[in-house]
C-alpha positions as MATLAB code, in Angstrom:
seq = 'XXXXXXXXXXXXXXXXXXXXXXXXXXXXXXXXXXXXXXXXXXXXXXXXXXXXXXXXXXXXXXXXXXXXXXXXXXXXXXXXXXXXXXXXXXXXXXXXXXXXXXXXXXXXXXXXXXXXXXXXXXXXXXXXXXXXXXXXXXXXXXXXXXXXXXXXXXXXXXXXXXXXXXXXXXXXXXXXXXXXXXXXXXXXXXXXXXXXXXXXXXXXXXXXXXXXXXXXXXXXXXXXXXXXXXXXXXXXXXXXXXXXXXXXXXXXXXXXXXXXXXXXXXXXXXXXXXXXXXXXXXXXXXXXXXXXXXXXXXXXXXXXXXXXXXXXXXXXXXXXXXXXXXXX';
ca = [
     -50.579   41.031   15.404;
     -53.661   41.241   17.410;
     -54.834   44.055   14.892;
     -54.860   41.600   12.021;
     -56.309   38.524   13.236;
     -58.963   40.741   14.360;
     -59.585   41.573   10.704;
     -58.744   38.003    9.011;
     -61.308   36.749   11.600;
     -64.062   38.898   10.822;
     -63.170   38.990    7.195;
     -63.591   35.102    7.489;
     -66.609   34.952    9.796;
     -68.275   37.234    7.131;
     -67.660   34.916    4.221;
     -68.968   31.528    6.376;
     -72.232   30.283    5.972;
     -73.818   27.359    7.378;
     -76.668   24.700    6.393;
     -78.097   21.487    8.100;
     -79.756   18.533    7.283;
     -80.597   15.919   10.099;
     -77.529   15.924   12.297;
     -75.222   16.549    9.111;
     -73.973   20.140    8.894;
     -71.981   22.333    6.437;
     -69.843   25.023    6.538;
     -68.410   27.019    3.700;
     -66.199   30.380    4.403;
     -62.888   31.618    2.243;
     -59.534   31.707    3.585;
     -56.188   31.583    2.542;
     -57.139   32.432   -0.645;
     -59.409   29.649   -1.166;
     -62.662   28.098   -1.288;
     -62.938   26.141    2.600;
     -66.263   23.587    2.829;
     -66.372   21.553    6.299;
     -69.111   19.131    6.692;
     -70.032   17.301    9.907;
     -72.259   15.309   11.719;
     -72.900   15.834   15.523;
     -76.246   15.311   17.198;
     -76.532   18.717   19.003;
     -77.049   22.225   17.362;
     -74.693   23.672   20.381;
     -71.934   21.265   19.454;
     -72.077   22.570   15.755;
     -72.296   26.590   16.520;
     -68.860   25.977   19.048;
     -67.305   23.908   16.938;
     -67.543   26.520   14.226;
     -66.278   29.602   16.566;
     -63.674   27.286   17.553;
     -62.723   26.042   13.642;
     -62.837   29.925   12.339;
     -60.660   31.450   15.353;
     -57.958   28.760   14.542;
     -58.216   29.547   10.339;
     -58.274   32.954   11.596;
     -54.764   32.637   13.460;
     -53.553   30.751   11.086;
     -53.537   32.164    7.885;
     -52.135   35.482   10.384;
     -49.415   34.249   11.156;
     -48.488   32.133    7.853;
     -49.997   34.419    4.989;
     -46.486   35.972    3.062;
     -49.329   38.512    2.127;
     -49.759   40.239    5.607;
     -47.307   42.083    6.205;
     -47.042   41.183    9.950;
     -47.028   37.690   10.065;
     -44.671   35.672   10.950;
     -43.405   34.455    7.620;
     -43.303   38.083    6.582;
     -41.112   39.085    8.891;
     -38.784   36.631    8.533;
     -38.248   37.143    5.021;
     -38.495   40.537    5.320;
     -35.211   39.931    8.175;
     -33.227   37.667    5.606;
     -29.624   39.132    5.807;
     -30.772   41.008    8.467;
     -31.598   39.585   11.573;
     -33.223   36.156   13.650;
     -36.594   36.118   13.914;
     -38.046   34.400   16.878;
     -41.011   31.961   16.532;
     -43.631   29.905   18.205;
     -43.431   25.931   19.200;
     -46.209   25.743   16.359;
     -44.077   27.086   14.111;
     -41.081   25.284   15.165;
     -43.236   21.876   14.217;
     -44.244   23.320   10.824;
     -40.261   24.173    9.912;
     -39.439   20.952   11.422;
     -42.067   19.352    9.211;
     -40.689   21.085    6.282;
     -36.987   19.786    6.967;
     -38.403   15.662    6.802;
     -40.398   16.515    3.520;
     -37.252   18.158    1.855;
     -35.310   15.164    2.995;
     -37.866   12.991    1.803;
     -38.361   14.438   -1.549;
     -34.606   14.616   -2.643;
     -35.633   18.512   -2.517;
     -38.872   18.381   -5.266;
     -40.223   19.828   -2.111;
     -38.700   23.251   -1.034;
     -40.423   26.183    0.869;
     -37.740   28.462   -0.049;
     -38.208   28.773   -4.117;
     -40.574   31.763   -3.946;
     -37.569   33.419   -5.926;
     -37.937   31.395   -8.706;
     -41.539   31.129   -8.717;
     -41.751   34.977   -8.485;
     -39.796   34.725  -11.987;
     -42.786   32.779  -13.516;
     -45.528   34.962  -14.083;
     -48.489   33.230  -15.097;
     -50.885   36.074  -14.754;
     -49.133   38.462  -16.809;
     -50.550   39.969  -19.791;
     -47.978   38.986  -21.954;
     -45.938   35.678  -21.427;
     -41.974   35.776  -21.166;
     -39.731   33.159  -20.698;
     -37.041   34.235  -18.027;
     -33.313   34.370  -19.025;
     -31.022   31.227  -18.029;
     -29.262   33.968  -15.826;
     -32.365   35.406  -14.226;
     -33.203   32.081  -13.309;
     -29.265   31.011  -12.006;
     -29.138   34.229   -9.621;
     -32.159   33.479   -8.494;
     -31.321   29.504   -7.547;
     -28.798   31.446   -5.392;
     -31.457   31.884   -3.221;
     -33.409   28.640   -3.028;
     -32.273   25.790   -0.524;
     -34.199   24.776    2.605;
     -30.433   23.848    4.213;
     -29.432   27.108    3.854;
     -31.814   28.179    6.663;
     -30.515   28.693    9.735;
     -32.413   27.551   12.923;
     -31.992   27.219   16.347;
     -34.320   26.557   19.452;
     -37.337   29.670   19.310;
     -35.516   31.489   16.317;
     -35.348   31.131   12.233;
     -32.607   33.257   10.444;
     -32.289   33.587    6.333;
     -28.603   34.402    5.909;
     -29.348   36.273    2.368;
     -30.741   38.946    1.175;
     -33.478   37.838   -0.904;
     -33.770   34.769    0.554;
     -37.833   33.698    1.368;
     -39.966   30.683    2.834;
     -43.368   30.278    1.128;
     -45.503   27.574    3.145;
     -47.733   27.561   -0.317;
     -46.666   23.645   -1.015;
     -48.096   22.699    2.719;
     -49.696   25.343    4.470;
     -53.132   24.501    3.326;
     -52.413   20.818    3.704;
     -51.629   21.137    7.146;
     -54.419   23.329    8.116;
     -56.656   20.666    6.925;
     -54.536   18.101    9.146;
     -55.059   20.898   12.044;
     -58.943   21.121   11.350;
     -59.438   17.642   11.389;
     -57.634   17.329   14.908;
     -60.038   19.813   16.199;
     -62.769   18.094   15.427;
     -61.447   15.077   16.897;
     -60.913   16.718   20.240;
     -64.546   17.922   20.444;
     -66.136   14.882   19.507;
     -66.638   15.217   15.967;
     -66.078   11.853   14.636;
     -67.700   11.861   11.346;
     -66.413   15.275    8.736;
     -64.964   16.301    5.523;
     -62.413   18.986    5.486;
     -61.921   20.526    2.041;
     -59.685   23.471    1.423;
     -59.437   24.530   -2.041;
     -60.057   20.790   -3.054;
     -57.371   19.354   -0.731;
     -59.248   17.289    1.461;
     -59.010   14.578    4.649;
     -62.026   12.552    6.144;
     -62.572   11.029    8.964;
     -65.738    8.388    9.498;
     -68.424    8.321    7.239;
     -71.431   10.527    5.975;
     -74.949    9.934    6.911;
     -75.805    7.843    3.655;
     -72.743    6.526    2.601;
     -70.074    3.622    4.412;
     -67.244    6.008    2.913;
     -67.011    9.501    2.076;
     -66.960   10.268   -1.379;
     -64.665   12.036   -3.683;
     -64.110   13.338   -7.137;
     -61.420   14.094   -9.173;
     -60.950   16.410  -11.621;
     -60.753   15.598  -15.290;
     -57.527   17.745  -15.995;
     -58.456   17.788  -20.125;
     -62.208   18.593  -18.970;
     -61.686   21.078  -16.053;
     -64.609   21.005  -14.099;
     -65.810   17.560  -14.633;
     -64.660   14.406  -12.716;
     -63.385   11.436  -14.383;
     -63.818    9.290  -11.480;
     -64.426    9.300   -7.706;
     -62.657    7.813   -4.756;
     -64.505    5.959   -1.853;
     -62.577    7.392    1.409;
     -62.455    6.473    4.842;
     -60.296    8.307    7.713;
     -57.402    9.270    4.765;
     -56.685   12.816    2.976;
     -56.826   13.310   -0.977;
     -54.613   15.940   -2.760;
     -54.374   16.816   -6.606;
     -51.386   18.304   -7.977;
     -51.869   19.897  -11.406;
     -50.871   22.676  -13.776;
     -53.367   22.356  -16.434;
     -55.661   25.592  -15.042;
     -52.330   27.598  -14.792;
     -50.229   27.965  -17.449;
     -49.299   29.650  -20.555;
     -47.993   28.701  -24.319;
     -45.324   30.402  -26.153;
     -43.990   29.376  -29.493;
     -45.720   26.170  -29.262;
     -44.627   25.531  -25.581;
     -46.592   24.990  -22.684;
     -45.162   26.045  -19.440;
     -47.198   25.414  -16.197;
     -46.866   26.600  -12.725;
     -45.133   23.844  -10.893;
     -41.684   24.841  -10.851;
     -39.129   21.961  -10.339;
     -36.801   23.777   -7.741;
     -33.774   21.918   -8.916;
     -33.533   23.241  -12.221;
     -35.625   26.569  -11.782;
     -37.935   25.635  -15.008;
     -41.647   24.073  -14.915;
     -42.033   20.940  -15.002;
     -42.694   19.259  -18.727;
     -42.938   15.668  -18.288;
     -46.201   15.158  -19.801;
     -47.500   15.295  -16.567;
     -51.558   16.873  -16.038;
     -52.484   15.977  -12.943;
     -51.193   13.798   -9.972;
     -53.740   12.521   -7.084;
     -52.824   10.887   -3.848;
     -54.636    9.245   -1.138;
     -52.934    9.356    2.193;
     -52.856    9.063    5.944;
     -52.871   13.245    6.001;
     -53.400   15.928    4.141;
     -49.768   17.337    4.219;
     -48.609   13.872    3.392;
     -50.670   13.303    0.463;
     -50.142   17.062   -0.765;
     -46.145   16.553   -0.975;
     -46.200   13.218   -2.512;
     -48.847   14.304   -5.058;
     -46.394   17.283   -5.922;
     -43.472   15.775   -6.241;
     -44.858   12.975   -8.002;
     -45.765   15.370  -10.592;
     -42.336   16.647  -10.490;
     -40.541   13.460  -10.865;
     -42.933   12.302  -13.515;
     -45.310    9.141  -14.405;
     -43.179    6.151  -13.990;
     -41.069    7.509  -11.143;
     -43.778    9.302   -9.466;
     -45.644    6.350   -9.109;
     -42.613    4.809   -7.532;
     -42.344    7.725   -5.315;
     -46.056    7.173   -3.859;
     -45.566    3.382   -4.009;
     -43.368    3.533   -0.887;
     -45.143    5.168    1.257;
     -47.502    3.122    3.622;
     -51.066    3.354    3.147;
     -50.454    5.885    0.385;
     -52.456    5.489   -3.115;
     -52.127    7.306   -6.373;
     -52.707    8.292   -9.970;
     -50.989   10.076  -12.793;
     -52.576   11.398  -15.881;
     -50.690   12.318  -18.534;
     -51.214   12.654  -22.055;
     -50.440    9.786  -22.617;
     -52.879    7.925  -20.353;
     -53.419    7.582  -16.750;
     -50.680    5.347  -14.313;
     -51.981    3.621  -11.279;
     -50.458    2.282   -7.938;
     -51.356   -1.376   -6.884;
     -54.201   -0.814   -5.376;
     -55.664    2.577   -6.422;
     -58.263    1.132   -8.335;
     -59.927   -0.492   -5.471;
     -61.121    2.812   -4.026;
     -62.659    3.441   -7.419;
     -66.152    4.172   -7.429;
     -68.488    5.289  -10.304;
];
């Protein structure tokens, strides 16, 4: 284990690269697979160089012990010990699962780190699309369901073969969640965490009352159609519109609905939520996109101090009072 941090970390600390301005810093690096930007504001050079060793040996750890694509992290070996055997696990870990049990609950089960199975069925990089078979995609619902897990205190068990947890629906939420804490703890009042455009802020940037930001125009990718005015709240997108393929006249994207096993086609493009966290906002976002525009909305509706949009192609649904965070 101590083998492969080692190399996440200095794969990571290669990648980062930092710039100032006044007392506002940023910091880019990639990890977990993504794009990471952090920019903060702290008076004191010394402040900014430990708060970076400190941010990039927690990414570092992280990603090692939740990446399904090392083979020695902790996710890997408990999938790789479904049907097999427990697999002990950290109070950290313990929190995340825990985490994971409330957001299936809350979700009605739109939300469900076990449906790697079926996603693995879905391949949207492949050369040539296919559309799996209704009993491809049965056998492998056998395997999906965050109850089936078995837990107990300081040990996770999958009871099938097969079976799988993918912490791809919140493990880059959380992280952001985690990153922001840090800062927090070392004084850093004022930042903006974004990992791979999932983002949470906390105070305000040197020129602005509110941190500001954009969201993508999901019929224009890489153009925003409008921009949020943020203070001390996350904002996720969910959208398939950069993933997906069309066959014989069908569009199929890459959120999977892991109740029926088949992407979602609800006229959906892209969901955005503004929330108290990261991980918070990243689950309602996706399982408003799941549940679709009128429902969705309803979905995000009842959470406190939770905002949100749907664009469809249809048009674009609003909560109450998303609009008021509007800027131009």
């Amino acid at each position: 284990m101590v083998l492969i941090e080692n190399s996440v970390l200095k794969r990571i600390r290669r990648s980062a690269q930092r710039s100032a301005k006044g007392d506002t810093y940023e910091l880019t690096f990639h990890a977990m697979g993504t794009q990471c930007r952090v920019k903060f504001r702290t008076a004191r050079v010394s402040d900014a160089t430990a708060f970076q060793s400190n941010l990039l040996d927690w990414i570092a750890n992280f990603e090692a012990t939740y990446s399904r694509f090392l083979p020695d992290s902790v996710l890997s070996r408990i999938n790789a010990n479904a049907g097999i055997d427990w697999v002990e696990i950290d109070s950290e870990t313990e929190r995340l699962f825990n985490l994971c049990s409330q957001l299936v609950f809350t979700t009605r089960g739109a939300f469900d780190p076990t449906a790697l199975p079926l996603i693995r069925l879905w391949n949207w990089k492949a050369e040539r699309a296919v559309i799996p078979s209704a009993a491809d995609i049965k056998a492998a619902q056998q395997l999906v369901g965050w109850s089936r897990v078995q837990r107990k205190p300081g040990a996770v068990f999958l009871p099938q073969p097969g079976m799988c947890i993918d912490l791809g629906g919140i493990g880059k939420e959380f992280a952001v969640d985690c990153v922001l804490a840090l800062a927090l703890e070392q004084g850093i009042q004022n930042i903006l965490v974004d990992f791979g455009q999932d983002v949470r802020v906390h105070g305000q940037p040197a020129d602005k009352p509110a941190w500001h930001i954009g969201l993508q125009d999901p019929k224009n990718p890489g153009r925003c159609w409008c921009g949020l005015a943020v203070k001390n709240h996350a904002v996720t997108t969910s959208g398939d519109y950069i993933r997906s393929f069309t066959l014989n006249g069908i569009r199929y994207g890459h959120i999977i609905d892991p109740r029926t096993g088949y992407p979602v086609s609800n006229g959906c493009l892209a969901v955005s939520v503004m929330a108290p966290s990261c991980t918070v906002a990243g689950v309602l976002s996706t399982t408003a996109f799941i549940l679709g525009p009128q429902e969705g909305i309803s979905f995000i509706s009842n959470f406190l101090g939770a905002e949100g949009c749907v664009v469809t192609d249809r048009g674009t649904f609003t909560t109450r009072r998303f609009q008021s965070y509007v800027v131009s």
